[in-house]
MIRO-106181 format. One record per residue (C-alpha): residue number from 1; residue in three letters; x, y, z. Coordinates in steps of 0.001 Angstrom, whole numbers, plus 524288, in hexadecimal, padded with zeros to 5 digits. Layout:
<nodes>
NUM  ALA  X  Y  Z
...
</nodes>
This chain:
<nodes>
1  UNK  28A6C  AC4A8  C7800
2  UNK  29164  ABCAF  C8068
3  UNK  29FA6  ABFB2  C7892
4  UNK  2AC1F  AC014  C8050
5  UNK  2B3F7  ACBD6  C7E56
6  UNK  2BAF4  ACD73  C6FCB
7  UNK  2C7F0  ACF95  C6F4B
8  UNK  2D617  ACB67  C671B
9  UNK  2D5DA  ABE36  C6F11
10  UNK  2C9D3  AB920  C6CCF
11  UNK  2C2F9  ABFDC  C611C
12  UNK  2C623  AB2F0  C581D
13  UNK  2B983  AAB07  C5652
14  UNK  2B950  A9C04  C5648
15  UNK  2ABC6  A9905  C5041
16  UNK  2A863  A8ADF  C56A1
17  UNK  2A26B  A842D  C4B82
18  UNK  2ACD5  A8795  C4036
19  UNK  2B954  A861F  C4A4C
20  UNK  2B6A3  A7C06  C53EC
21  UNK  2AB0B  A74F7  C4C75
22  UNK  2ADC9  A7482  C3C89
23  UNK  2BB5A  A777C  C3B80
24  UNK  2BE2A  A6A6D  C44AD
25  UNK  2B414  A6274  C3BF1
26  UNK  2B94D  A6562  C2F9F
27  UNK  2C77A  A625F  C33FA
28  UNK  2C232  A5697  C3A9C
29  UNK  2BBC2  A52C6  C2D72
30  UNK  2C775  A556D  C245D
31  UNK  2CF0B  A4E57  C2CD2
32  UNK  2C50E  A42F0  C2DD9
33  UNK  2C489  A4499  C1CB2
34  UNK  2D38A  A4522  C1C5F
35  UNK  2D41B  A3972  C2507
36  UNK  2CB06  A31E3  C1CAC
37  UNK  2D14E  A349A  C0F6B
38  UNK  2DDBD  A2EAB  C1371
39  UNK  2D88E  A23F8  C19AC
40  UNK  2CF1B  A218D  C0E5A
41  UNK  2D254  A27E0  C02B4
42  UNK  2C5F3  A287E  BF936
43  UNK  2BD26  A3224  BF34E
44  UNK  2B47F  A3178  BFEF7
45  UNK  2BF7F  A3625  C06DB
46  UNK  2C4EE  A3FE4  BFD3C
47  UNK  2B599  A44E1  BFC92
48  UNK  2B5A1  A467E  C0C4C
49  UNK  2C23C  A4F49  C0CE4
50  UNK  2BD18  A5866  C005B
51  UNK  2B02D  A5863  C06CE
52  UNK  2B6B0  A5C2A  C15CA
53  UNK  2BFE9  A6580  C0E0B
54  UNK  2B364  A6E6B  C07E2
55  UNK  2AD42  A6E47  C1412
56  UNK  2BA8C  A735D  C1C4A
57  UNK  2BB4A  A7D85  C0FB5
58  UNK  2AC47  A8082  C1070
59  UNK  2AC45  A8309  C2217
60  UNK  2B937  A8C57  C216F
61  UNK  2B48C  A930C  C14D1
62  UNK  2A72D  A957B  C1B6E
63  UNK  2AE9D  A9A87  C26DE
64  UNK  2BA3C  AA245  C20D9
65  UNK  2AE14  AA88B  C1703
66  UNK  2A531  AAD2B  C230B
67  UNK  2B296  AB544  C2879
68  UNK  2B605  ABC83  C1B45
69  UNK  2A774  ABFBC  C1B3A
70  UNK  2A7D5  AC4DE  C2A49
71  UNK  2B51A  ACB01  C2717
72  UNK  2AE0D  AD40E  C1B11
73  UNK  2A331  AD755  C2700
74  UNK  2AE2A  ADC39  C30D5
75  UNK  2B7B5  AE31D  C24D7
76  UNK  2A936  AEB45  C2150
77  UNK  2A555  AEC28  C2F59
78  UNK  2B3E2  AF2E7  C31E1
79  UNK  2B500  AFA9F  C26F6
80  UNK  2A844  B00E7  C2AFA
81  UNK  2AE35  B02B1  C395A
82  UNK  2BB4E  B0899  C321C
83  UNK  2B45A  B1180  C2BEE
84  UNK  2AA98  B153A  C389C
85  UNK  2B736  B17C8  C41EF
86  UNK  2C35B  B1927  C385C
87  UNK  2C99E  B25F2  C3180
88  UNK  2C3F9  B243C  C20E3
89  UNK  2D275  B2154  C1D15
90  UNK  2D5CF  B1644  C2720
91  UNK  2C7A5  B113C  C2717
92  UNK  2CBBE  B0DD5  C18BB
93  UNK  2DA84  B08E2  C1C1E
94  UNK  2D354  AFFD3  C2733
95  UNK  2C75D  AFB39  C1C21
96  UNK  2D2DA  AF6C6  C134C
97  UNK  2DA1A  AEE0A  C1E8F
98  UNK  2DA0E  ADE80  C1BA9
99  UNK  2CD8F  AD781  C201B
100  UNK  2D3DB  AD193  C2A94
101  UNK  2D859  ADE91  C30E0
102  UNK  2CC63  AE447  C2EBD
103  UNK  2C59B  AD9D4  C35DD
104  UNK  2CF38  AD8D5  C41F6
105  UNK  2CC16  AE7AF  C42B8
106  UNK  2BC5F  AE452  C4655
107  UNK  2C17B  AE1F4  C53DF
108  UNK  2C901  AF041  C5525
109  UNK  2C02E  AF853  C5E35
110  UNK  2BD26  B06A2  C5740
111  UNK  2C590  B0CB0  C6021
112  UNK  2D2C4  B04CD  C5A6B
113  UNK  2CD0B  B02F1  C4D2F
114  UNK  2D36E  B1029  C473A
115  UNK  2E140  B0AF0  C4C08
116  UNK  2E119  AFE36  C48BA
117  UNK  2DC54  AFFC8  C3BA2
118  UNK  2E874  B09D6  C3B45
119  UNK  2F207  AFE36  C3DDA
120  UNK  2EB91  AF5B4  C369D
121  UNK  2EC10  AFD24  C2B68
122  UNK  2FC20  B0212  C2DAC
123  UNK  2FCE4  AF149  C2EA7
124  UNK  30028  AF2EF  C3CFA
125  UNK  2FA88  AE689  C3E64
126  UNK  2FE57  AD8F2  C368C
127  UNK  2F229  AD1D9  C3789
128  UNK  2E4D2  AD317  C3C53
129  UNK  2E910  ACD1F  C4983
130  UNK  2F04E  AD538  C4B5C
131  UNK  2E856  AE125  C4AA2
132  UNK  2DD77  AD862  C5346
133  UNK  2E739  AD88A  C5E70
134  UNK  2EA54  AE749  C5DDB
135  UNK  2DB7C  AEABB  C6165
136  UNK  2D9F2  AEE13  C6F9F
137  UNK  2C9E3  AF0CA  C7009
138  UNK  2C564  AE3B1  C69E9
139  UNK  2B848  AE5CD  C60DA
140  UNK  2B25F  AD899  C62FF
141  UNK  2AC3B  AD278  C55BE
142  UNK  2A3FD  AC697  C5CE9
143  UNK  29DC1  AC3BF  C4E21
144  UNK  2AA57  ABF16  C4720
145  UNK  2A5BC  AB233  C41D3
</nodes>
């Protein structure tokens, strides 16, 4: 695999073809649709808008849908690695953390894990970013969609 090295600064993933292909096309179009309902304002026009609005609804729905389902995969894929390196009791604290927390620990190597589930947990940290930027052995996750 020809990855660079994971880490805090450059673990966010732009996938090409939703943010530099569709999202453009779509705002391109709605513009285009807005465009050509004021200019000429008919059913023909009001039908392009609708039609450019379902399909902007439709490509983030399709996207935002793929991430809860890849979110459940990483809360059940840490909750089986709280419960292979964590104490019973905070194994079960870190297991009943926010999604979002739970998923910014995947990149906690298992050495830090125990501690930073610890703050986590005492709300030592205010959001997930936060706890991604007190991690000093990065776990790369190269599959994040």
């Amino acid at each position: 695999m020809a990855e660079n090295t994971q880490n805090y600064s450059n673990h966010v993933r732009w996938h090409a073809p939703f943010h530099f292909v569709g999202t453009p096309i779509l705002l391109i179009l709605l513009l285009w649709s807005g465009y050509g309902l004021y200019k000429t304002p008919g059913l023909h026009s009001i039908m392009g808008l609708l039609l450019v609005l379902a399909l902007i609804i439709t490509f983030f729905l399709t996207r935002i849908n793929a991430l809860k389902a890849q979110d459940r995969v990483i809360r059940l894929e840490e909750q089986l690695r709280f419960q292979r390196l964590l104490p019973a009791d905070l194994a079960a604290q870190a297991a009943g953390l926010p999604v979002n927390f739970i998923v910014a620990l995947r990149f906690a190597s298992d050495g830090e894990l125990a501690e930073l589930v610890k703050q986590a947990v005492d709300k030592k940290f205010a959001k997930p970013d936060d706890l991604k930027k007190a991690i000093k052995n990065w776990r790369p996750d190269y599959h994040r969609v």
